[in-house]
N, C-alpha and C positions, 0 to 999 in steps of 0.2 A: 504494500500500500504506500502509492507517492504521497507525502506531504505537505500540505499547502503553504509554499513560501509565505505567503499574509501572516498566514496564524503565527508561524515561525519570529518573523519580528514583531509581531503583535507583543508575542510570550516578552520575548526578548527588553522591549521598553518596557512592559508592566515588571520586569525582573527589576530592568534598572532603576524604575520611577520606586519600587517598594527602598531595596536599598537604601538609596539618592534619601527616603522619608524617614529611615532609623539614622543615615549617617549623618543628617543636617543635625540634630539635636548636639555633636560633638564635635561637628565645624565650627557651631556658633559659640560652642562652650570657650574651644581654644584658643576661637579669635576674639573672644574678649579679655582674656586674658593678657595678650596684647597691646590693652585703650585704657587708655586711662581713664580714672575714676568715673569724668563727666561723658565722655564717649562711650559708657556702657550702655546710656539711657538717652543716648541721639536714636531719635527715629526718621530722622531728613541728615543726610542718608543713614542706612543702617548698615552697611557693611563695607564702607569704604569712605575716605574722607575724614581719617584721623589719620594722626602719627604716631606708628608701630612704639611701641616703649619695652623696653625687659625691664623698668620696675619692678611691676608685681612680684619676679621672678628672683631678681637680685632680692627681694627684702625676706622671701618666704624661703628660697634657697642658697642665697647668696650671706644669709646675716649681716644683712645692710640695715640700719636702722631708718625704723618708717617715716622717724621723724625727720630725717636728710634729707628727705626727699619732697619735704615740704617748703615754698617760697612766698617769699611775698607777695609776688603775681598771682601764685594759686593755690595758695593755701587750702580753700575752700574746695577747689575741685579736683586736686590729687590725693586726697585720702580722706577717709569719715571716721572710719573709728579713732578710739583712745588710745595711751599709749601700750598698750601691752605687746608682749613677746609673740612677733609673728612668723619667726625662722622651725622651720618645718620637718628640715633633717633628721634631727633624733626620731620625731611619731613616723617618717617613711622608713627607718632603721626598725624599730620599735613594731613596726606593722607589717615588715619583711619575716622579722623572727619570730611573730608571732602565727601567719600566715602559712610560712615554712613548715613552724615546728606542727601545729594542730592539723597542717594536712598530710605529714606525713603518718602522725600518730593514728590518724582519723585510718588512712588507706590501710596501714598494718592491722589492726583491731577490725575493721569493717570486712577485712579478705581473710580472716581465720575465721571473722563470723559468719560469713556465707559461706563458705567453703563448708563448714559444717552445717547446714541449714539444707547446702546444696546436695549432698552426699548422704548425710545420716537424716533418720527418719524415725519421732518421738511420738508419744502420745501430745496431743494436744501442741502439733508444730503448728498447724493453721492459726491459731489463734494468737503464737505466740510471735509471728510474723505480723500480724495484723495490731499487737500493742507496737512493737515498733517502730511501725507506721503510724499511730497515733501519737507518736514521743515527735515527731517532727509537724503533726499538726497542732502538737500544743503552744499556747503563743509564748514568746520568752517572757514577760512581763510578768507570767504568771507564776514564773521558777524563780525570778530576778531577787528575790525578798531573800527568801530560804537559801538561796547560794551565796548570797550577799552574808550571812551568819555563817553559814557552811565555812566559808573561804576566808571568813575572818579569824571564827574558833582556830581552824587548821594551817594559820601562819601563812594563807595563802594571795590575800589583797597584795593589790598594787607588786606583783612580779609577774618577770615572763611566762616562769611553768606555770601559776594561775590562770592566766588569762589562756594557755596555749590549753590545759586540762578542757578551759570551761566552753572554749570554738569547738574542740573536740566532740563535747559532748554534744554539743548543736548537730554538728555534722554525722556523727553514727548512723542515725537511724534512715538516711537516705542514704549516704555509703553503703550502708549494708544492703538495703534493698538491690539498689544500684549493681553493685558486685557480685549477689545472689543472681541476679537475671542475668547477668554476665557469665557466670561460670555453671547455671542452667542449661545455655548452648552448648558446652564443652559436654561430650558423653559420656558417660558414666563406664562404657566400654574401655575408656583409654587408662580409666582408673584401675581397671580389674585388669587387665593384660598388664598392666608394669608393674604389679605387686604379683602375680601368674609369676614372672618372670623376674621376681626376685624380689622388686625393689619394695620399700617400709612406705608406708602413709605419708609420712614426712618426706621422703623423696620422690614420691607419683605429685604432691602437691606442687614440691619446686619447680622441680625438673620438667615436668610432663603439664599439669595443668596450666602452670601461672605464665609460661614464655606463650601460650593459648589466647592470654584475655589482657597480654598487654595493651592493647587498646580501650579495654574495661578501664585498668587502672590508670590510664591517662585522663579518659574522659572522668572518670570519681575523683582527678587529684583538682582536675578544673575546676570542677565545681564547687569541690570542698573549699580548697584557695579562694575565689570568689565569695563564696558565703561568706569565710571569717576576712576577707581583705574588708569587704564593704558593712562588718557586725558593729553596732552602734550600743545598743542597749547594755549589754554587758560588759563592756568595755568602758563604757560610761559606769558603771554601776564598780567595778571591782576595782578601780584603777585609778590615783590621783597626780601621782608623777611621772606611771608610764599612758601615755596617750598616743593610743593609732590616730590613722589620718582622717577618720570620720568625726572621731571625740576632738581633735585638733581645729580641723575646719569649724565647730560649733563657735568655739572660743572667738570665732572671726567677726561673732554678732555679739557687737556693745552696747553699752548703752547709750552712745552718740551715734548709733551708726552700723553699717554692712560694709564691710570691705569685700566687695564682690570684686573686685580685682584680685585679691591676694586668694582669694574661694575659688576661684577660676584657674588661677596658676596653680595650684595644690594640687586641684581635681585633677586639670591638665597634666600633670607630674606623676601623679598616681597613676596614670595611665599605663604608666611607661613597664614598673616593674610588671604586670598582669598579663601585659602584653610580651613581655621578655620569658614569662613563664610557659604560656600558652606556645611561641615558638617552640621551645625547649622540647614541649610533649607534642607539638604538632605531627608528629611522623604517626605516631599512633593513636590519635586522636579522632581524626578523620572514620578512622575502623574499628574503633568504641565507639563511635556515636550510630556506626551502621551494621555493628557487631548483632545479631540474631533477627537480621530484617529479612536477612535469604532463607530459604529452607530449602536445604537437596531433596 
């Protein structure tokens, strides 16, 4: 069956118009992060007709001070908030290791726990897959209290392995879903033939299943990363010295004022590690996200 050239570019521009309609939200981001204070809120013109500036950039990553940046000309419209600390570096350090650490821990704990979920077979497993799945619909606000005590009795406020424990625990119970459906398409045949043929549980796991679903595990490390890069609430809640880049950026709203320029460059900046991360697992990525769509 020949295909109708029309349709073909049809698809083709409505591809590119959807795109073009996710990507503008991060064009405009970036380039205001560029305009100074008063050129964020020019609407004649809106996207050209300022002068480009790396302020923002130099104050929140450079540790320039906001107030250098302030003159007699323009006082008013180079900056709004008060004086406080707007250099950023530590909370993108701070939200690396924290990001890192709870998604690593998340993917270890979440592939031993499917792997048996996936393999072994309990009374009462349906259901105990289905709390799991309700530990991720629960909202954080409603745990925030109880961890908030939890993590203080246990010596564990304001450090890295706290905050890294409690992304962790956010992330489980998709992880494990995630990883179970992942290592569901691996057959149970390849399991029985290399323990037939010599090898222990622990080695049909390593060896035989897991070089199977690396693309499972890429696609679980994205999202787990994601989740805790962009986690607000409990990072806010356990944490007064170490501050990620969500709990950071709050601080950017004073009581004189939005520095939506320095909010912008941050954002902007944050970009950058999530997107270096997502390269890194991009090889198997791709074939975890399309991991059990085929069937022979």
């Amino acid at each position: 069956m020949r295909s109708n050239p029309a349709l073909g570019i049809l698809r083709d521009v409505c591809a590119w118009a959807i795109v073009l309609l996710f990507v503008f939200p991060i064009f405009w981001w970036i380039l205001a992060s560029f305009k100074p204070y008063t050129a964020i809120f020019n609407t004649t013109p809106v996207y050209w007709g300022f002068e480009p500036t790396l302020d923002n950039y130099r104050v929140t990553l450079g540790g320039v001070s906001r107030l250098s940046l302030i003159t007699d000309e323009g006082a008013a419209g180079t900056v709004a908030g008060g004086g406080s600390s707007y250099y950023s570096i530590p909370s993108i350090i701070d939200s690396v290791i924290v990001a890192l650490g709870s998604t690593v821990l998340a993917v270890v704990l979440s592939t031993l726990c499917a792997y048996g979920l996936s393999r072994f077979r309990f009374r009462g497993q349906q259901n105990f897959v289905f709390w799991i799945l309700s530990q991720r619909m629960m909202p954080p606000i409603a745990i925030a209290i109880p961890i908030f005590f939890m993590f203080r009795d246990l010596g564990l406020r304001d450090s890295h392995v706290g905050l890294i424990l409690a992304h962790t625990l956010i992330n489980l119970p998709i992880a494990v879903l995630l990883m179970k459906s992942f290592l569901d398409d691996v057959p149970v045949d390849l399991d029985q033939q290399a323990m037939i043929d010599g090898a222990t549980r622990w080695q049909t796991f390593w060896l035989v299943v897991m070089p199977l679903v690396k693309g499972g595990l890429a696609a679980t490390a994205v999202l787990c990363f994601i989740f805790s890069w962009t986690e607000f609430l409990l990072s806010l809640q356990l944490t007064t010295q170490i501050r990620t880049i969500p709990v950071k950026i709050s601080t950017f709203v004073t009581s004189t004022g939005t520095e939506w320029g320095f909010i912008t460059a941050l954002g902007s900046a944050a970009l950058v590690p999530s997107f270096i991360f997502i390269v890194l697992v991009q090889k198997h990525l791709v074939r975890g996200l399309t991991l059990g769509s085929l069937k022979d």
